[in-house]
N, C-alpha and C positions, 0 to 999 in steps of 0.2 A: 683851136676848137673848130670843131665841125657846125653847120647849121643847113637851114634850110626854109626855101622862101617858096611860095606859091606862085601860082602867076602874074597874080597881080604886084608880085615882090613883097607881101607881107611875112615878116619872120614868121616860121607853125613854131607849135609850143608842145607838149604833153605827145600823147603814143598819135604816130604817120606810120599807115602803109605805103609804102611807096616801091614798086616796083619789084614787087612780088617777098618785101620783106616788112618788118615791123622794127621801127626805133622810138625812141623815147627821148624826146628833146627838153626836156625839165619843164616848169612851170612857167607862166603867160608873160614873166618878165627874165627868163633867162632864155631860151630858146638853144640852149645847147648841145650836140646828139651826145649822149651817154654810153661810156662800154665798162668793161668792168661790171663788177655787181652793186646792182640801187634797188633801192627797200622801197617800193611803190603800191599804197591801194593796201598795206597791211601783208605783201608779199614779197620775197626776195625774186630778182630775174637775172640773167646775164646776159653782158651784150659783148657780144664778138671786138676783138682790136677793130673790126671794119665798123663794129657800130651797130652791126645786124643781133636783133636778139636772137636766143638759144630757143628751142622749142621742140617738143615734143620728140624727145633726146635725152640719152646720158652723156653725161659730158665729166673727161677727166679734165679737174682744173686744179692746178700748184698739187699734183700730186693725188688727189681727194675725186672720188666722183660723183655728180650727183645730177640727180632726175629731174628732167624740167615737163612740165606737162602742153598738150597742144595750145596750150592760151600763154604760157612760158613761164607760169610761175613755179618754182622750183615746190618740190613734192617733198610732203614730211611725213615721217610716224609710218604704217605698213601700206602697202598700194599694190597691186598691177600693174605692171606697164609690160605692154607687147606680150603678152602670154608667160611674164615671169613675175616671182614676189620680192619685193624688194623690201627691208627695213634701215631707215637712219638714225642715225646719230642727231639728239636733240638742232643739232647746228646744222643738218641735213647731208653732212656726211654718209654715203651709200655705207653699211656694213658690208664688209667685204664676207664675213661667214657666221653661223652660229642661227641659234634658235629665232622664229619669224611666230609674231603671232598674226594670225592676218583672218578679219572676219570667224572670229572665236575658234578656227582651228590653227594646228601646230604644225609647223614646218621647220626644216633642219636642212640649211646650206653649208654646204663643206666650202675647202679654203680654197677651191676653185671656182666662187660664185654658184657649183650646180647644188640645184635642188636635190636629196634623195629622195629617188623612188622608186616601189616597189622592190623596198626589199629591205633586209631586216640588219642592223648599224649598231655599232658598239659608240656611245658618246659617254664622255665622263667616266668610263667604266662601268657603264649601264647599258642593257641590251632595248632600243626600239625598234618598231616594227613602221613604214610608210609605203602606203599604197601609191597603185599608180597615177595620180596626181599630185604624190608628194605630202596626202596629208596624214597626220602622226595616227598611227591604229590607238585604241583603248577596250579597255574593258578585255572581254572574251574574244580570241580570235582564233582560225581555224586556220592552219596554214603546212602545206605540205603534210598532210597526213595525220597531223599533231597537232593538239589544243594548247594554246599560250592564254595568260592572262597578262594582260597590259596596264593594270590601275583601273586610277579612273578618270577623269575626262584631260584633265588639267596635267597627269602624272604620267602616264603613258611607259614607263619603264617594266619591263618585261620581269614578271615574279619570278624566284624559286622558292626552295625549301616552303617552310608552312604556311600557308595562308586563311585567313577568314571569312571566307563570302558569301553575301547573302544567306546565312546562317548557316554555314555550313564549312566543314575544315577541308580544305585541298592540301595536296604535296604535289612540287614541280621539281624537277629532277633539275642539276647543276647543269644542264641542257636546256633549261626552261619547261620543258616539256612535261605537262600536265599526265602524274601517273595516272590509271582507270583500270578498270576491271580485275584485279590482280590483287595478292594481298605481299607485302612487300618490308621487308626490317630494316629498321629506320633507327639509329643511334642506338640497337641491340635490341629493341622491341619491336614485335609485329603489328601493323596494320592494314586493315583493307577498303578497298575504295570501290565503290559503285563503276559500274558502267559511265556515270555521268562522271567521273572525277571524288565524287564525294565520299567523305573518311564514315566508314559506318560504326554506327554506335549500336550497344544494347547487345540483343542476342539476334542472331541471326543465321542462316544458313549460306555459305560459299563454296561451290562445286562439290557440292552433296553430304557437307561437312560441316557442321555446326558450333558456332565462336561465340562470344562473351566476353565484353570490353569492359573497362573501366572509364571513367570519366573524360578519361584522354585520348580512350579507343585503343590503348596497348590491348591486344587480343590475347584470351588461352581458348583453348579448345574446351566446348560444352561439355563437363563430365560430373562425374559425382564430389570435384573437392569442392572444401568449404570455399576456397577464392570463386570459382565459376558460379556458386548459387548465391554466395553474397553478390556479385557483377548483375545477376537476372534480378536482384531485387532492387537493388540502388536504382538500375536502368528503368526498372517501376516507377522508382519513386520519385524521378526524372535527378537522380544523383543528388538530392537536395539533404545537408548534414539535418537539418530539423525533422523535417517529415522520417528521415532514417533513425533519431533520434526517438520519435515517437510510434515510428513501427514498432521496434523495439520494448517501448515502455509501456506499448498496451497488450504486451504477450498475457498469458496466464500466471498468476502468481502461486509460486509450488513450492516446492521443495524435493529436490531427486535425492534426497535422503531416507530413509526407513524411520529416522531418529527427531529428524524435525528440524534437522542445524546441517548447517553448513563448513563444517568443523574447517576442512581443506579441501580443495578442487582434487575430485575423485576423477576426472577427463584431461585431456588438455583443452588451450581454449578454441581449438579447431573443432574438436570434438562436441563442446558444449554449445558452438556456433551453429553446425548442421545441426543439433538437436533443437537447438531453437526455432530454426527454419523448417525441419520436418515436423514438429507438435505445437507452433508458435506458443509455447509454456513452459516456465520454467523459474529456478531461482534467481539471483544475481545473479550468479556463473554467469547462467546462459545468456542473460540479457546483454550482461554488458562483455559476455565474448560476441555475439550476434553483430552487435553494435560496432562491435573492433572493424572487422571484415567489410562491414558497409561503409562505415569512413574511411577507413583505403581504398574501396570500392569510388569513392568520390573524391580521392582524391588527397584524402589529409593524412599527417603522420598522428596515427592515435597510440597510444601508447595502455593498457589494461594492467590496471595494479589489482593484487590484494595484499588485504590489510585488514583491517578494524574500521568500526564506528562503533564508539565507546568500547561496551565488551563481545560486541558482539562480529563476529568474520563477517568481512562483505568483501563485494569485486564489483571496481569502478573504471570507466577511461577517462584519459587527461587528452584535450589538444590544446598546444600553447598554452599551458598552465591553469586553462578551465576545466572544472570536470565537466565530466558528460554522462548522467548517472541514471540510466533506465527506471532501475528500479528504485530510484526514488521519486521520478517521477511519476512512476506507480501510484505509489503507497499515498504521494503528497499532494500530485496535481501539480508542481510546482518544477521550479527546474528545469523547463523544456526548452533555453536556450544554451544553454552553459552558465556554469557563473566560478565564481572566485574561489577561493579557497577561504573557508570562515567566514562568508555572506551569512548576512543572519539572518534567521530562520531555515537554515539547512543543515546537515548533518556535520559531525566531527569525524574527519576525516585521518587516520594514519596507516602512512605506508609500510608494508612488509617487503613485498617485490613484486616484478613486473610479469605476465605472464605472456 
């Protein structure tokens, strides 16, 4: 064993500088220099075969490297040192590569210790983006010409196909690359996007040309069929199946017979749809053809039967097995979210066929 005496020849104990280095001679009744690694003060350190401690260094040891700071005790959890980021292994093993959190931003070492930066890196099969200091991009980014979206703070992986943000629908091309200004067919249907990126809804004009969406922003071109003017009303109504429900059931109540009955549908229900929309009045028919057009218009599969209630012909829609009956909301006040089939105090319902 090593030690070491003062001048007066008294054995030192605990941490000696001595001659431009630092050792660690154990406690007041051992006085032994120490190498290898010793747990001192709530800290691990190491001391050189000569006895010299480690400091303000990485050091490969049995294979493992790890970061000792200017005071010597070895370095845990994410750090700096010398202008690089380093993260360990709970035992202070240096990670050799992979994701760094360090001071709430994200950092990504490849399996050659370097940092990436500034520039945009396939990991996991996910596209990131890291500026020139290496920290992970998020959110909106502008980069070579092209708009990317990057998540959000914590997620940093680069979008495509649909996205939702901040209330609004984007598409990013299998490129990343945020579509804009252009209108562009997407899984067979058309849509179009703002200057900003953003999927436009409602009616609107594009390069002196005038569209009309459905709830999903599938576009037709603004014209006289019954889909384009059911699309401009839904888009009113902010696509909502209730409020279209109740457009509907406050039309005028008529009869487009001479006779007073409704014997059979004298239109079809395209037909009795735009008359709905053009004179907002009419029989069943129209109500509940009006009604069809809007719930596709937002989105739902409605289905318009006729048939009876008791003896008398009427025309109703079903979604998901509820009706949806204008005009008995009319007549009843009642009814105006959907209900069942044979809820009581509602009408008797039977089917003929669908129209």
């Amino acid at each position: 064993m090593k030690y070491s005496f003062d001048k007066d020849g008294v054995m030192r104990s605990g941490w000696q500088y001595i001659e431009g280095s630092w050792y660690y001679f154990g406690e007041a009744n051992d006085g032994s220099a120490k190498k290898d690694w010793e747990y001192i003060g709530g800290s691990w350190y190491y001391f050189e075969p000569s006895y010299v401690m480690v400091s303000d260094a990485i050091k490969e040891i049995s294979g493992s490297k790890y970061a000792f700071s200017a005071s010597g005790a070895m370095l845990l959890g994410t750090f700096k040192f010398k202008d690089d980021i380093y993260a360990t292994e709970p035992t202070g093993e240096i990670k050799d590569s992979g994701w760094i959190l360090y001071k709430k931003k994200w950092y990504y070492k490849e399996s050659n210790g370097k940092i990436i930066k500034n520039s945009m890196h396939n990991i996991g099969g996910l596209k990131y983006s890291f500026d020139e200091d290496g920290v992970m991009r998020s959110g909106w980014q502008y980069i070579g010409g092209s708009w990317y979206y990057f998540g959000e703070t914590n997620d940093g992986s680069a979008k495509k196909d649909w996205q939702y943000i901040g209330g609004s629908w984007y598409y990013f091309e299998p490129s990343y690359v945020m579509v804009s200004d252009t209108i562009k067919e997407i899984r067979g249907s058309k849509y179009a996007f703002s200057a900003s990126g953003a999927m436009l809804l409602g009616k609107f004009t594009f390069n002196r040309k005038t569209y009309v969406t459905d709830v999903n922003g599938s576009l037709i071109p603004y014209d006289d069929s019954v889909e384009a003017k059911a699309r401009e009303i839904a888009s009113e109504l902010g696509y909502n199946i209730y409020r279209a429900l109740n457009y509907c059931a406050g039309m005028s109540r008529y009869y487009l017979t001479s006779n007073g009955r409704t014997s059979y549908p004298i239109m079809s229900s395209s037909e009795y749809a735009i008359y709905g929309y053009k004179n907002y009045g009419g029989d069943c028919l129209v109500m509940a053809s009006a009604f069809k057009y809007l719930a596709q218009a937002c989105g739902y599969y409605c289905t318009q039967w006729f048939g009876w209630v008791g003896s008398s012909t009427h025309s109703w829609c079903e979604i998901d097995g509820y009706v949806y009956d204008p005009n008995f909301v009319n007549a009843t006040n009642r009814g105006k979210y959907g209900f069942a089939y044979g809820t009581r105090g509602t009408w008797r319902y039977s089917k003929s066929y669908t129209m």
